[in-house]
C-alpha positions in Angstrom: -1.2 150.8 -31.9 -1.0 149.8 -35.9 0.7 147.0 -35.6 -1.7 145.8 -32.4 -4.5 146.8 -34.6 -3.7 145.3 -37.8 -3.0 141.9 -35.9 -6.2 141.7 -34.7 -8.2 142.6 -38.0 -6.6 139.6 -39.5 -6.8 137.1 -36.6 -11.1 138.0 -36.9 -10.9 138.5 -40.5 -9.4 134.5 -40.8 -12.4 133.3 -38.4 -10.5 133.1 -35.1 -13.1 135.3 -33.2 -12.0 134.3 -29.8 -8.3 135.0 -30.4 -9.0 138.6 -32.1 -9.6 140.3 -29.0 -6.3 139.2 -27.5 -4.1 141.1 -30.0 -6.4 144.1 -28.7 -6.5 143.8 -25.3 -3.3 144.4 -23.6 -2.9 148.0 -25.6 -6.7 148.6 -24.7 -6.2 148.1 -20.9 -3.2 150.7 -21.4 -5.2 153.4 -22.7 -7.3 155.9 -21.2 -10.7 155.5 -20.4 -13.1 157.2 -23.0 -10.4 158.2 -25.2 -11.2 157.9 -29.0 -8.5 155.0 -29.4 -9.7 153.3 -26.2 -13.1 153.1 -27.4 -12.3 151.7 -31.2 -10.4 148.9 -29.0 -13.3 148.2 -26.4 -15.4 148.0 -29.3 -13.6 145.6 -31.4 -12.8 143.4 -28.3 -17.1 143.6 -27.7 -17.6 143.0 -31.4 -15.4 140.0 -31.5 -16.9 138.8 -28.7 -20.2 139.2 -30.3 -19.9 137.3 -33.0 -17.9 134.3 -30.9 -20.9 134.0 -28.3 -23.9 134.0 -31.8 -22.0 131.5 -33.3 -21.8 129.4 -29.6 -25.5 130.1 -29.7 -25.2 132.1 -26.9 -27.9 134.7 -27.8 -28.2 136.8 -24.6 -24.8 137.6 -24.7 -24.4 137.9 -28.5 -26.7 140.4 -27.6 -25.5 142.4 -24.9 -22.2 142.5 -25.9 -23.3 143.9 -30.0 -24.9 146.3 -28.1 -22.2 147.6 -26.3 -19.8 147.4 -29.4 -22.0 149.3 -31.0 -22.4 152.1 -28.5 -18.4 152.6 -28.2 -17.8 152.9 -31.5 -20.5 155.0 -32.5 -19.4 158.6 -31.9 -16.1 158.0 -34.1 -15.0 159.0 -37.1 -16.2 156.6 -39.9 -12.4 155.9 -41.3 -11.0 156.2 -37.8 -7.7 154.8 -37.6 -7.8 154.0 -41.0 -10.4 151.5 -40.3 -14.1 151.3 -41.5 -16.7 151.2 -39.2 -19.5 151.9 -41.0 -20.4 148.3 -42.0 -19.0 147.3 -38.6 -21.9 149.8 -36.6 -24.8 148.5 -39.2 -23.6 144.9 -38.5 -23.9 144.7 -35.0 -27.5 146.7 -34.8 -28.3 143.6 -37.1 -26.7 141.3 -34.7 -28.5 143.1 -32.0 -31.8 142.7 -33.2 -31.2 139.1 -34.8 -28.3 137.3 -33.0 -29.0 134.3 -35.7 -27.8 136.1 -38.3 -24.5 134.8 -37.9 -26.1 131.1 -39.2 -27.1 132.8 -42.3 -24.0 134.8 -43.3 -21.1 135.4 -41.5 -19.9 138.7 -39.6 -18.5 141.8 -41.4 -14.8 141.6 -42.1 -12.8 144.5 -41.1 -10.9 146.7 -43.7 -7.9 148.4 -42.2 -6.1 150.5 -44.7 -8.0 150.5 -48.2 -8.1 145.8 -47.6 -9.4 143.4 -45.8 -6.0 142.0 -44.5 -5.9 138.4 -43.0 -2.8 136.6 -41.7 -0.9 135.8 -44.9 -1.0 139.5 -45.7 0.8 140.7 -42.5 4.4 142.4 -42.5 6.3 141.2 -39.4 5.3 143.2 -36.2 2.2 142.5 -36.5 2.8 138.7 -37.6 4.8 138.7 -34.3 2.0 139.8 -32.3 -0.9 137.6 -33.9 2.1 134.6 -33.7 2.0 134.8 -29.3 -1.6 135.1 -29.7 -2.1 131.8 -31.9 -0.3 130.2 -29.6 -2.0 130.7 -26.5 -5.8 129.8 -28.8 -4.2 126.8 -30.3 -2.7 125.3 -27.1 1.1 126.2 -27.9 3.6 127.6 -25.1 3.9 130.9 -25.6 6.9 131.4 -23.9 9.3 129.9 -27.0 6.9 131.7 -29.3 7.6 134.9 -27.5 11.0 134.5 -27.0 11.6 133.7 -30.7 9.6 137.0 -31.8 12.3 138.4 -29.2 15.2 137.0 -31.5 13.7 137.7 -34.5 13.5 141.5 -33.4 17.3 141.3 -32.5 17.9 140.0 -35.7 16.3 142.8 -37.9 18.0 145.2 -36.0 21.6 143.4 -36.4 20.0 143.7 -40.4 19.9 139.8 -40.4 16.6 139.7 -42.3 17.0 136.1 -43.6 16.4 135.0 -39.5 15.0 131.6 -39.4 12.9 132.9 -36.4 11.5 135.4 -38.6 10.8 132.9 -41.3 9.5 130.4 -38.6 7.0 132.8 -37.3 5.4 133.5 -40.4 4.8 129.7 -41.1 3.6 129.6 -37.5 1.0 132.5 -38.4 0.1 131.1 -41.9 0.7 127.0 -41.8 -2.4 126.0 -40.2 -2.3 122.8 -41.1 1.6 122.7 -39.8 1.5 124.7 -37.3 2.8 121.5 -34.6 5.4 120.8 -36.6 6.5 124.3 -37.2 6.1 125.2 -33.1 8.8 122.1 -33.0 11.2 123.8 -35.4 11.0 126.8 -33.6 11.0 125.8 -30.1 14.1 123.9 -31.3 15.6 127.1 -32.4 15.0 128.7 -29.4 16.5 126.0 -27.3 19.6 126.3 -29.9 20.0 130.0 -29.5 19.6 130.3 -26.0 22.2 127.8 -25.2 24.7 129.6 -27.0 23.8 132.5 -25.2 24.4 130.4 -22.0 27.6 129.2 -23.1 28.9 132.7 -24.1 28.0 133.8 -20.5 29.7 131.2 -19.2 32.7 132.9 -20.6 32.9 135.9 -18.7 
C-alpha cells in the first residue's frame, strides 16, 4: 500500500494528473469497499481526476468528480496514512464551487510523510511502480518496462544493487527529457537478459 501510495503522490505532485490515478488504482480495486484505505484511494483517484478534467476545461465533471473526492475522504483521519488531507478536503470544496481555480493557481500537492515527494525523491519500489505507469501515459510498451522492474527486483534480492535495470528505471522515472532514449537502453537490456535466459534453458 506505501509504496503504491507514495508513487502516486509524486506522479500528481510532478503535474501528471492523468497518470496519478493509475499507480492507485489496481490496489484500490483490491480493497474492500468502504474500508478506510479504500476510501483514501477512491478519493485520490477522484481528486486526480478533478483536477485533470478543470484543467481540460471540463467543468461539469471537474465538478462532480471534486465532489465525490471530497465526500470519501472526509470521515478520515487528517494524517491518515501518513498523508495530509486537510488542504486536500479544503481544495476540492474550492474546486467544487469554482472549477476555474485551477487557471489561477494550481492544485494542492500532496505531502506523504512530513514532504511533498515527487519522482526524483522516490526509493525504488515505488520508482518501479510510477516507471510501468509512465510508460503506459507517455506511449512506451510497458511490457520491457515491466519486465525490467522484474529483473531489477531479482537483482536486489541476489544483493546486486549496482543493476543497470535498476539504474535505467530511475532515469526512465526522472529523464524527461530522455526518456526515448533511455526506454531504448532498457528495452535493449531486456532483450539482452532474456536471451541469456533462453540460451541457459536451452541447456537443459
Amino acid at each position: 500500500m506505501r509504496d503504491r501510495l507514495r508513487a502516486g503522490v509524486a506522479i500528481f505532485n510532478d503535474g501528471h494528473y492523468h497518470a496519478a490515478h493509475d499507480a492507485w488504482e489496481d490496489r484500490w480495486l483490491d480493497l474492500e469497499s468502504g474500508s478506510d484505505d479504500e476510501r483514501l484511494l477512491h478519493g485520490l483517484i477522484q481528486y486526480s481526476g478533478a483536477v485533470f478534467h478543470a484543467r481540460e476545461r471540463n467543468w461539469e465533471g471537474a465538478v462532480g468528480l471534486a465532489e465525490s473526492a471530497g465526500e470519501y475522504l472526509a470521515a478520515l483521519p487528517a494524517d491518515y496514512r501518513d498523508l495530509r488531507l486537510e488542504p486536500v478536503r479544503s481544495f476540492l470544496a474550492r474546486l467544487a464551487a469554482d472549477p476555474e481555480l485551477v487557471e489561477r493557481r494550481g492544485p494542492v500537492r500532496l505531502e506523504h510523510e512530513g514532504t511533498v515527494p515527487t519522482l526524483a525523491d522516490l526509493e525504488f519500489e515505488p520508482t518501479a511502480i510510477a516507471a510501468v505507469v509512465l510508460a503506459e501515459e507517455f506511449g512506451y510498451d510497458e511490457q520491457p518496462v515491466d519486465r525490467a522492474r522484474t529483473y531489477a527486483q531479482r537483482d536486489l534480492e541476489a544483493g546486486a544493487d549496482d543493476s543497470k535495470f535498476i539504474t535505467l528505471l530511475f532515469d526512465f522515472v526522472r529523464e524527461d527529457e530522455h526518456r526515448g532514449i533511455i526506454f531504448q537502453r532498457l528495452s535493449d537490456h531486456v532483450g539482452r537478459r532474456r536471451a541469456r535466459e533462453e540460451d541457459v534453458k536451452g541447456l537443459f
